[in-house]
C-alpha positions in Angstrom: -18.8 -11.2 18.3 -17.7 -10.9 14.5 -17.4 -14.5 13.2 -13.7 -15.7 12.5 -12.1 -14.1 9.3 -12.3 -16.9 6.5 -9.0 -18.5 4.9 -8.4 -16.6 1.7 -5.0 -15.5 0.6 -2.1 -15.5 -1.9 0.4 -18.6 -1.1 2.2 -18.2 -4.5 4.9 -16.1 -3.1 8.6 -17.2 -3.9 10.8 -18.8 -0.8 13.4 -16.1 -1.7 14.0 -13.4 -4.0 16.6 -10.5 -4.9 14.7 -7.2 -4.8 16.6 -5.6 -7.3 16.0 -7.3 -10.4 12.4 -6.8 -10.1 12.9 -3.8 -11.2 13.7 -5.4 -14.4 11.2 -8.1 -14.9 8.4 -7.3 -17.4 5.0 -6.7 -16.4 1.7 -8.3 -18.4 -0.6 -5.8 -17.6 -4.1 -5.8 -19.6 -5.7 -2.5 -18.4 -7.8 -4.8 -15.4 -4.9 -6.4 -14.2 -1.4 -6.0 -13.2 1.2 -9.2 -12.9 4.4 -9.6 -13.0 7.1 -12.5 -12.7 3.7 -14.5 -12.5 2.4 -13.2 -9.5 -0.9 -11.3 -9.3 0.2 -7.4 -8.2 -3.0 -5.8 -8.3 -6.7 -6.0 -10.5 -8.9 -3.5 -11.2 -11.5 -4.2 -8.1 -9.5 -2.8 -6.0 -10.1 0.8 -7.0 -13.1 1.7 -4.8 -10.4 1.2 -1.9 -7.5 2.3 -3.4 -9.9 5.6 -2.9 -10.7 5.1 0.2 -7.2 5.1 1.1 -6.3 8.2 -0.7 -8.7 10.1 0.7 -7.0 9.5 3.8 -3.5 10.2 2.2 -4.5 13.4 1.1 -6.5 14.6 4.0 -4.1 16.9 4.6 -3.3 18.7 1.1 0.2 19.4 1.0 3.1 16.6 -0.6 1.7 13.5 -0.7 3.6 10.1 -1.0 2.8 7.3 -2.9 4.1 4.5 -2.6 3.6 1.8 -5.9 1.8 3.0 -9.1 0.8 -0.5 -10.4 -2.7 -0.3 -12.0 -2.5 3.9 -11.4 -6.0 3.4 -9.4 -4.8 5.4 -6.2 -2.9 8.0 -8.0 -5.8 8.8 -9.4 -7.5 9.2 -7.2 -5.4 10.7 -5.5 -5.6 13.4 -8.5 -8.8 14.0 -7.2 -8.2 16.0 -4.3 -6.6 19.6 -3.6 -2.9 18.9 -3.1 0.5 20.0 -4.0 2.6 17.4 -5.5 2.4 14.0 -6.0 5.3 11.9 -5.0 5.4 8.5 -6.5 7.8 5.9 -5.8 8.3 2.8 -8.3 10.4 -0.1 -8.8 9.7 -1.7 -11.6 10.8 -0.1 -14.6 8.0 -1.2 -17.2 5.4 0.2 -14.4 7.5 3.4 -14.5 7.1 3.9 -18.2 3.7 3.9 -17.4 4.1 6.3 -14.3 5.5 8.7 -16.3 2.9 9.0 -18.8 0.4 8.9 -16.3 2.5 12.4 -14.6 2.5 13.9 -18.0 -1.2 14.9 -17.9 -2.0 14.3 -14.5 -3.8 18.0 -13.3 -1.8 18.4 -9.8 2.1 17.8 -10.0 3.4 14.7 -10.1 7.2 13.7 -9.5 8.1 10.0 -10.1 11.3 8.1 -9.0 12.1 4.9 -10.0 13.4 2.5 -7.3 13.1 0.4 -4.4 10.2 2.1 -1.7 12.7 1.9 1.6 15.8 2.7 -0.9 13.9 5.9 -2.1 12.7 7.0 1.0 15.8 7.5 2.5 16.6 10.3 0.3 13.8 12.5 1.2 14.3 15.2 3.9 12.9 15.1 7.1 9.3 16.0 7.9 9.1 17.3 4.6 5.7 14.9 3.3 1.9 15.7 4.8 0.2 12.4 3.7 1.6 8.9 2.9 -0.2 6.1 0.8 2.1 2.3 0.9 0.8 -0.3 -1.4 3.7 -1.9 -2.7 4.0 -5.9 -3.4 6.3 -8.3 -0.9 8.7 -10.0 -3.1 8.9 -12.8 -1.5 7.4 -15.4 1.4 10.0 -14.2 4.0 8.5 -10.3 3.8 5.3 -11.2 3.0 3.6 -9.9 6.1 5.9 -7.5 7.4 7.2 -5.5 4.5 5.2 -2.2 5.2 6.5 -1.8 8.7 10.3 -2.2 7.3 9.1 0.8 4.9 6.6 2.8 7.6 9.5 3.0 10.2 11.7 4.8 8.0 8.5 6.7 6.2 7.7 8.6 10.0 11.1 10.3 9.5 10.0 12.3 6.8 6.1 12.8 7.6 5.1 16.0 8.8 4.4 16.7 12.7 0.5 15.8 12.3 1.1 14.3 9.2 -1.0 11.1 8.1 -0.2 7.7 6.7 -2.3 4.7 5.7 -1.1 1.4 4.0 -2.6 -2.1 3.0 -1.2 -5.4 2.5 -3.9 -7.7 0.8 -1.6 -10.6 0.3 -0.6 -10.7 3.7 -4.2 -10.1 5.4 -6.1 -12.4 3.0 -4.0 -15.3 4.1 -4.8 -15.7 7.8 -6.2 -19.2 8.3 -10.1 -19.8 9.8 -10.8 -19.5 13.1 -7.1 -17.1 14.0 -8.4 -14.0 14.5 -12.0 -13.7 15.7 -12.2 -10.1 14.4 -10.7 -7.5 12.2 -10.2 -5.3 15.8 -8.0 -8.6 16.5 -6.2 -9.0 13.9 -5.4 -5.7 14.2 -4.0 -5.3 17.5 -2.1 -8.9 17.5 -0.5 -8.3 13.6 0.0 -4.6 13.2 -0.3 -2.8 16.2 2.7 -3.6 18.1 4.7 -3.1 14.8 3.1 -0.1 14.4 4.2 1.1 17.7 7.4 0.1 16.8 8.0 2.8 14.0 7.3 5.9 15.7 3.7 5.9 16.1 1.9 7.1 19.4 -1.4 5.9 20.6 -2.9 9.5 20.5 -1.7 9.2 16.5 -2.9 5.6 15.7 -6.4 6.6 14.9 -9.3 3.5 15.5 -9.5 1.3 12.1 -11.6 1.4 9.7 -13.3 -1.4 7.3 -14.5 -1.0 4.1 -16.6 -3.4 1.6 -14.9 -4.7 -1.0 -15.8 -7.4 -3.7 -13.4 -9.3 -5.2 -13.7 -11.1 -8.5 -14.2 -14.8 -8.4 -11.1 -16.6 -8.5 -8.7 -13.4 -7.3 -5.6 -15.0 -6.1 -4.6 -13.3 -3.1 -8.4 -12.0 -1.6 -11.6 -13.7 -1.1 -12.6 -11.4 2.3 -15.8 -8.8 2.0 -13.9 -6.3 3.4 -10.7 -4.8 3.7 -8.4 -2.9 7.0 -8.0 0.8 6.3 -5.3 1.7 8.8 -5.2 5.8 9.6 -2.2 6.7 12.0 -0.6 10.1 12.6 2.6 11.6 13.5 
């Protein structure tokens, strides 16, 4: 048996918050590291899974969807692969500045729009998108671990029969306390399964997990695990 999952986690989150104005809160963003209205969004170790994730995204070719641009580390790489537009959806506006820049000499098309992820969403057409990435930030304690379901049961509406979508959320899986979950296959199914279930998904489409290394840098305020859950579900 795996041996429990260490405490390590980002506790800094506000009690509440209004979603809206972060679009308008400035980022500090140094080119290693994103954060905004103090809170650490995302740092540059991430990237090697932020790839592994968009390989999965973009397994299929066709429209992807992205969901959050912060550092740009999964929209490039998702770049990288043979697809036919780029969707990204952003909500902060100084990130979006960015965004667009990054679509102006991207090589594959990229279409930004600025707003909230589960706002967005809801605009696009049904089964119109063959590969989703989520990695947005919870803006407060209160959706801090459930966030990506709110967004994933609205994103299977507009995924593709057979299309695939894979999401993280560091700052809620780094927080779970010693000794809770004996293994990542438990965490799994006792946090995300039966929410997963709950937005569409099928047990023939919930693919088994995956877990990838990762290495943090010392001090990283919201992760301190070796590895990292790479979920891969279909429609």
């Amino acid at each position: 048996m795996s041996p429990p999952l260490p405490h390590a986690g980002y506790d800094g989150l506000n009690e509440t918050s209004d979603a809206q104005q972060w679009g308008d809160i400035h980022e500090k963003f140094d080119g290693d590291r994103l954060d905004i209205d103090g809170h650490p969004v995302m740092q540059k170790w991430e990237a090697p899974y932020m790839h592994a994730l968009a390989e999965i995204a973009t397994s299929n070719g066709g429209r992807v969807l992205e969901l959050g641009f912060g550092l740009g580390l999964s929209a490039s790489a998702v770049q990288k692969h043979d697809i036919d537009e780029h969707i990204i959806i952003e909500a902060n506006k100084d990130v979006f500045k960015r965004l667009e820049a990054f679509a102006s000499k991207a090589p594959h098309k990229v279409t930004p729009m600025l707003g909230l992820a589960r706002e967005v969403v809801a605009t696009l057409p049904d089964n119109s998108i063959d590969g989703i990435l989520y990695d947005t930030y919870p803006h407060d304690k209160d959706e801090q671990h459930t966030h990506q379901f709110k967004f994933i049961k609205e994103a299977y509406r507009v995924l593709k029969p057979g299309g695939v979508l894979t999401y993280c959320n560091l700052t809620s899986i780094g927080s779970f306390i010693v000794g809770e979950y004996e293994s990542w296959q438990e965490l799994w199914e006792k946090t995300q399964l039966p929410h997963v279930r709950a937005c569409g998904f099928n047990d023939a489409g919930i693919k088994p997990i995956r877990i990838f290394p990762v290495t943090p840098d010392q001090g990283c305020e919201y992760y301190e695990h070796s590895e990292a859950l790479i979920p891969v579900l279909y429609k």
